[in-house]
N, C-alpha and C positions, 0 to 999 in steps of 0.2 A: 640438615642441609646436605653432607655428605651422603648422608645413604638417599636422599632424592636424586644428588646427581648421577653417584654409583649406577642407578636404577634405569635414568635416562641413558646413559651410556654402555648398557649391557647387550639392546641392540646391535649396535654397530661397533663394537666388539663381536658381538657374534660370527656378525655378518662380514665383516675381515678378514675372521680366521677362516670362514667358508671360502670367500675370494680367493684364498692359498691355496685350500684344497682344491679348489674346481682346476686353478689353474695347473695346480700339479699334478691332476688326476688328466688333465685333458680330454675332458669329456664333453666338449662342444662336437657337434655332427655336422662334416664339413662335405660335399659332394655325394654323400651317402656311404661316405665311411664308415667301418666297424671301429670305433677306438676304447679306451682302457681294456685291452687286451689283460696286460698285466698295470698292476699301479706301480710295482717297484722295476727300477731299471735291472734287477735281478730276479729270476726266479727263487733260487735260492745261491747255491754257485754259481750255477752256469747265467749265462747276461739273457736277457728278455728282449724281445723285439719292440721295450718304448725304447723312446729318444728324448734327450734331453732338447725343450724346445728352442726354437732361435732369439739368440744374444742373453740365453739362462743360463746361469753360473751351476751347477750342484758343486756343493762341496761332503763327499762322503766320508764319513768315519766306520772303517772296518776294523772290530777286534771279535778276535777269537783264542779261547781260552784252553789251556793244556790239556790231554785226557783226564777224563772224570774218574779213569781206572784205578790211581792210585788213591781216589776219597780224600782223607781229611788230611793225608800226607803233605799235600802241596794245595788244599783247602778246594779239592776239585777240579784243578789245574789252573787254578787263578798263580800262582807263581812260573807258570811256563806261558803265558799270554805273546801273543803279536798280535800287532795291530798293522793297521793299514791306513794312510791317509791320499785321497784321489780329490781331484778337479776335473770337471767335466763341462764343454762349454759346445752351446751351441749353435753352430756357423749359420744352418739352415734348421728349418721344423727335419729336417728328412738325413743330418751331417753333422756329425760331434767327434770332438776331439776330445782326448783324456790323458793326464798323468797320474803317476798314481808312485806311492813306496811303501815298502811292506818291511817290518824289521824281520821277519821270516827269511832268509838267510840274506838280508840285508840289500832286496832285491829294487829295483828301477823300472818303472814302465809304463811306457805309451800306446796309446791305443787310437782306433779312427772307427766306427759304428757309421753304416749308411744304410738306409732305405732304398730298397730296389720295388718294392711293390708293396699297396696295402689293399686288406680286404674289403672288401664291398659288399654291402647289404644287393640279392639279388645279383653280386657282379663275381667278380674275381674269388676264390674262398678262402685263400691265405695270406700273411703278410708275412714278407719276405725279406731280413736282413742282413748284409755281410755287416763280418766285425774280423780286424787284423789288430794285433797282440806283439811288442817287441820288446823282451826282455832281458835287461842283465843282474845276471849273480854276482853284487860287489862282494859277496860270502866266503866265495873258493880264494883259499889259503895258497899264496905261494910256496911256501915253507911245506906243506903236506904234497903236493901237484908240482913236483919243477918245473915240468915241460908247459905251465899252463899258459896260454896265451891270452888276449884280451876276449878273441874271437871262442873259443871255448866258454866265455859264461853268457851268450848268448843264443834266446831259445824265440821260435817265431809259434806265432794260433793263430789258424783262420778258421775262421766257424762262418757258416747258413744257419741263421736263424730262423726256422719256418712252424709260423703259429695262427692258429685257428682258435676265436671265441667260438665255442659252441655253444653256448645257452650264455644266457645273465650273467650267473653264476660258474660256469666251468669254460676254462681256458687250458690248451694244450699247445708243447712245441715240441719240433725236433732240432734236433742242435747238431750234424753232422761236422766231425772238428777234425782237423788235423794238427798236429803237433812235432816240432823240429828243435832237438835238443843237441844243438852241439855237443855238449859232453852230456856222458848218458854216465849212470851208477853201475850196470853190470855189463860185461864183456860181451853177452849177446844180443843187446838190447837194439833195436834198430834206433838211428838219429831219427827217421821220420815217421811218424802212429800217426796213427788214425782212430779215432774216438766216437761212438755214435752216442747224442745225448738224448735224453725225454727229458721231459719236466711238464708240469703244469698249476695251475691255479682253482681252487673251488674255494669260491666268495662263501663263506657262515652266515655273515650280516653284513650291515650298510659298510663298515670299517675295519671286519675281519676277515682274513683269509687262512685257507690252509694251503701252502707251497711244499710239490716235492720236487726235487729230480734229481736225475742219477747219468752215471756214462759208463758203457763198455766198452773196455779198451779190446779192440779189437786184433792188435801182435804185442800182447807184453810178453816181456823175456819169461822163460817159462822157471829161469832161476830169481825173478824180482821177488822181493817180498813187500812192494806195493799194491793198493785194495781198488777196486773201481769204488768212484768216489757216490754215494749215497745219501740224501743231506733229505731233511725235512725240516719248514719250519712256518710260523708265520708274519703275515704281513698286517700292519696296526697302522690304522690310517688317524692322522690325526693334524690338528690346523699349522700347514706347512711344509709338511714332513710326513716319510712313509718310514715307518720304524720297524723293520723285520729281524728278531730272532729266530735262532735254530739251530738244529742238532747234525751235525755231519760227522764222518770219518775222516774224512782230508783237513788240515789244519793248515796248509798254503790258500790265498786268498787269489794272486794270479792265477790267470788259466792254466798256464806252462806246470803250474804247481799242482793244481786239483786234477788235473786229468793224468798226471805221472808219475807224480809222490805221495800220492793219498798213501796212509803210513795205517790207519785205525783199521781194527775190526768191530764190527756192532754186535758178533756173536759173542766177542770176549767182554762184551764191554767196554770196547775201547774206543770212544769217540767225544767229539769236543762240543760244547756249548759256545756260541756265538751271537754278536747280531750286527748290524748293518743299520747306521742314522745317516739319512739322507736331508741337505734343508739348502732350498733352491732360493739363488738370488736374480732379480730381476738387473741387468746392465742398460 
């Protein structure tokens, strides 16, 4: 009798967990939009032009783990990990607000993502997002810093997000960022950089993707011994939930972080394993 009913209810079980994904793939065609651009609200670091939809909760869990450089020492950097826990809510389909904390030097931050334009089948060819980034360093040490002030551990991103589905299967963006660090690490570093990002998406299957993207930082100090940040990895679609692992050189998960502290090089072998669970609540 249980495995009959088991059998009757395999169905809609199925067809449930499909309902999560359809909904968090957003793949209904509304005016003649282009949409799933990307399915994760990240490319890989740098943020993606979706939107968390309106009155959707995401609640994300970011960990990323120490360099792999020292191996079995510190078991591939699973003893140097931070993680990252964010909320993300959505006001309108096109206006999201975010908080987010990172034990990565014990940092705070809020964020606001807007839609200024999306692409159109026949129409417009890009979808166009701002995204603004406020962050503070609860990390810096008064005892090391005397002079520190409050206003010193905060750092502002504002990124254009500008992406184009080009085929089924391949999606690209550019990510033009600026970056303002009240306190900066070396003497010549300017407080305000400027960042140009790529990234993009090429779909393998129904639920697999391969994600890269990367930023050149275009005035680092020329005495930093910070990397522009590199990151490849994939996206694992699955009933609910978009699960993307991947391999970067930057171990900070805010913007302020990946675009200015990237620490790893991929020549020495020095970069981190990570991944990113996303699972959306309906309010």
């Amino acid at each position: 009798m249980r495995k009959l009913l088991l059998l009757f209810l395999i169905p809609y079980i199925t067809l449930a967990q499909d309902d999560l994904l359809d909904e968090l793939e957003s793949d209904v065609q509304e005016d003649n939009y282009v949409t799933s651009t990307f399915k994760g609200l990240k490319v890989v670091n740098f943020e993606s032009t979706k939107l968390v939809n309106k009155r959707s909760l995401y609640f994300v869990v970011a960990h990323r783990f120490g360099s792999v450089e020292n191996g079995i020492d510190d078991l591939f950097g699973l003893d140097q990990a931070v993680t990252q826990l964010k909320f993300i809510y959505g006001i309108t389909d096109g206006l999201n607000v975010g908080v987010a904390r990172s034990s990565f030097q014990k940092t705070y931050g809020g964020h606001i993502k807007y839609r200024l334009v999306r692409q159109k089948k026949n129409g417009f060819p890009f979808t166009i997002v701002g995204y603004n980034l406020l962050t503070i360093n609860t990390g810096l040490e008064k005892d090391q810093l005397p002079k520190l002030e409050f206003n010193n551990r905060l750092s502002y991103v504002s990124q254009v997000l500008i992406s184009r589905k080009v085929s089924k299967r391949l999606s690209l963006e550019l990510a033009p960022s600026y970056l303002h660090e009240n306190f900066v690490r070396f003497d010549d570093q300017d407080n305000s950089q400027f960042i140009m990002g790529v990234g993009g998406r090429y779909k393998l299957t129904k639920r697999f993707s391969l994600n890269v993207d990367y930023g050149y930082h275009l005035n680092r100090s020329s005495s930093s011994t910070f990397k522009n940040p590199l990151s490849i990895g994939f996206d694992i679609e699955t009933g609910g939930h978009v699960f993307q692992v991947h391999f970067t050189n930057a171990q900070p998960m805010f913007e302020n972080g990946f675009l200015g502290q990237g620490s790893g090089d991929w020549g020495d072998g020095d970069f981190f394993f990570g991944f990113n669970l996303s699972r959306v609540f309906d309010l």
